[in-house]
C-alpha positions in Angstrom: -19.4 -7.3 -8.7 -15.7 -6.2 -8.7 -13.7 -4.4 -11.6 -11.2 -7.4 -11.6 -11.5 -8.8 -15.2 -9.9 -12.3 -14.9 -7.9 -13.8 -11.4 -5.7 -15.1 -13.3 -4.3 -13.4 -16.4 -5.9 -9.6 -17.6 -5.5 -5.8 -17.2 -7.8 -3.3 -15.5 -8.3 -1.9 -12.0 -9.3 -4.0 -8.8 -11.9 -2.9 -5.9 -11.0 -0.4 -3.6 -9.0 -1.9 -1.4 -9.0 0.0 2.8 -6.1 0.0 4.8 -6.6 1.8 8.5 -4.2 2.5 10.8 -5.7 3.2 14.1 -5.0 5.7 16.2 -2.0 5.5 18.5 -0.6 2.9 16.1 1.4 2.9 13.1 0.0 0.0 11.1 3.2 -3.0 11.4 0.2 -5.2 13.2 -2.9 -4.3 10.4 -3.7 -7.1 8.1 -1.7 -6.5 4.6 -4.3 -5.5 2.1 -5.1 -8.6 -0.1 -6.0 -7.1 -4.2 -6.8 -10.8 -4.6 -3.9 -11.5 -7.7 -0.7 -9.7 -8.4 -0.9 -6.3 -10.2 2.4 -4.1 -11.3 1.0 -1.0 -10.2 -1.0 0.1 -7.2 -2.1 3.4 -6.6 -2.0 4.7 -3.0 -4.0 7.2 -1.4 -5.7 9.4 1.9 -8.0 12.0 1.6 -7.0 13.0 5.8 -3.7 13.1 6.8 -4.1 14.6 9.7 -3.9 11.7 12.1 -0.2 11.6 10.7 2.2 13.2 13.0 4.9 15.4 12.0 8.2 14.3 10.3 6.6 10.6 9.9 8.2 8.9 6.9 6.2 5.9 5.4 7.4 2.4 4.2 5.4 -0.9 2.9 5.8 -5.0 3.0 4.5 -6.4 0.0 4.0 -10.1 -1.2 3.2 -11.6 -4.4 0.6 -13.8 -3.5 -1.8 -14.5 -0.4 0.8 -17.1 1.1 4.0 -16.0 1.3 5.9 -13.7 3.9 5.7 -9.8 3.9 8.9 -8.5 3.0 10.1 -4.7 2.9 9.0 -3.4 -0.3 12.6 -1.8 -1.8 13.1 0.9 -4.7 15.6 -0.1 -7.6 18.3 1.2 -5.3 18.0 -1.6 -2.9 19.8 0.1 -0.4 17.4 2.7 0.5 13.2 1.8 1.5 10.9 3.3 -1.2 10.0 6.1 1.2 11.1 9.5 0.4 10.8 12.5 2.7 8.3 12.7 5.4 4.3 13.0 5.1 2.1 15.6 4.8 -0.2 16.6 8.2 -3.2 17.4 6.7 -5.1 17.4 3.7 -4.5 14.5 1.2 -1.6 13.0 -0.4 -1.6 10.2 -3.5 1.2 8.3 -4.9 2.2 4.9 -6.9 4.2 1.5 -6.6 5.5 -0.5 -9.0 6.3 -4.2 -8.7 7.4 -5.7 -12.1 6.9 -9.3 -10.9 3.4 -8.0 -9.4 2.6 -8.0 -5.9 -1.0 -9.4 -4.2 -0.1 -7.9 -0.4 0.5 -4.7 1.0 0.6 -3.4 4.0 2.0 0.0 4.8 4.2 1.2 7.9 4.3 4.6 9.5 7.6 5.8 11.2 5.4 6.8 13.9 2.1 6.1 15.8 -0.9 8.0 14.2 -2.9 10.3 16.6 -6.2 9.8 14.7 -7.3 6.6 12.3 -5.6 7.2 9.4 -7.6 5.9 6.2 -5.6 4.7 3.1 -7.5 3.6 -0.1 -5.3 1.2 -2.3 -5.9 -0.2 -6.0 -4.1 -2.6 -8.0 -3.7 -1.5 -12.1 -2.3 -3.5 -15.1 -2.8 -6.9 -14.0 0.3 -9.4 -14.5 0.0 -12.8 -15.3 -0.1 -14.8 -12.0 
């Protein structure tokens, strides 16, 4: 049994959630991760970045709830993608979204195609009321 505490209405963490990009691709045509109900954080990481080529930036499509369309996931400044700067090459890199309607979907887009699988772990925290 998961970590979610409730579908529909709580706070907590959800399951471990993998998103893989295979190599030579840059992961626009992977399935969007589904954390099952909306959460208003969601914590991102890779433990190998290596498959990630140089000067590859990184951006997301997020929905709030397993129906609707993936749309680019925007900062406050709704000009500019979330993404800032490129990625590391190696080792491991970590970082978090927020989404203060809560989002369900995620799928996340490299700038480039990956020359390795490239393994991303995702989990949803503080649940919002679906």
């Amino acid at each position: 049994m998961g970590r979610t505490v409730n579908r529909e209405v709580g706070f907590g963490r959800s399951d471990r959630q993998t998103f893989t990009i295979p190599n030579g691709a840059n992961g626009s045509a992977v399935a969007a991760v589904d954390l099952e109900r909306n959460y208003s954080f969601v914590i991102v990481s890779c433990d190998d970045a290596a498959g990630i080529p140089a000067a590859t930036t990184l951006s997301a499509q997020a929905a709030d709830d397993d129906s609707g369309a993936l749309n680019p996931l925007y900062m406050q400044d709704a000009s500019a993608v979330w993404q800032s700067g490129t990625l590391p090459t190696s080792g491991g890199l970590r970082f978090w979204l927020s989404h203060g309607f809560g989002l369900q979907r995620l799928r996340l887009i490299l700038s480039s195609n990956t020359t390795a699988d490239v393994t991303f772990y995702i989990y949803g925290f503080d649940g919002a009321v679906r």
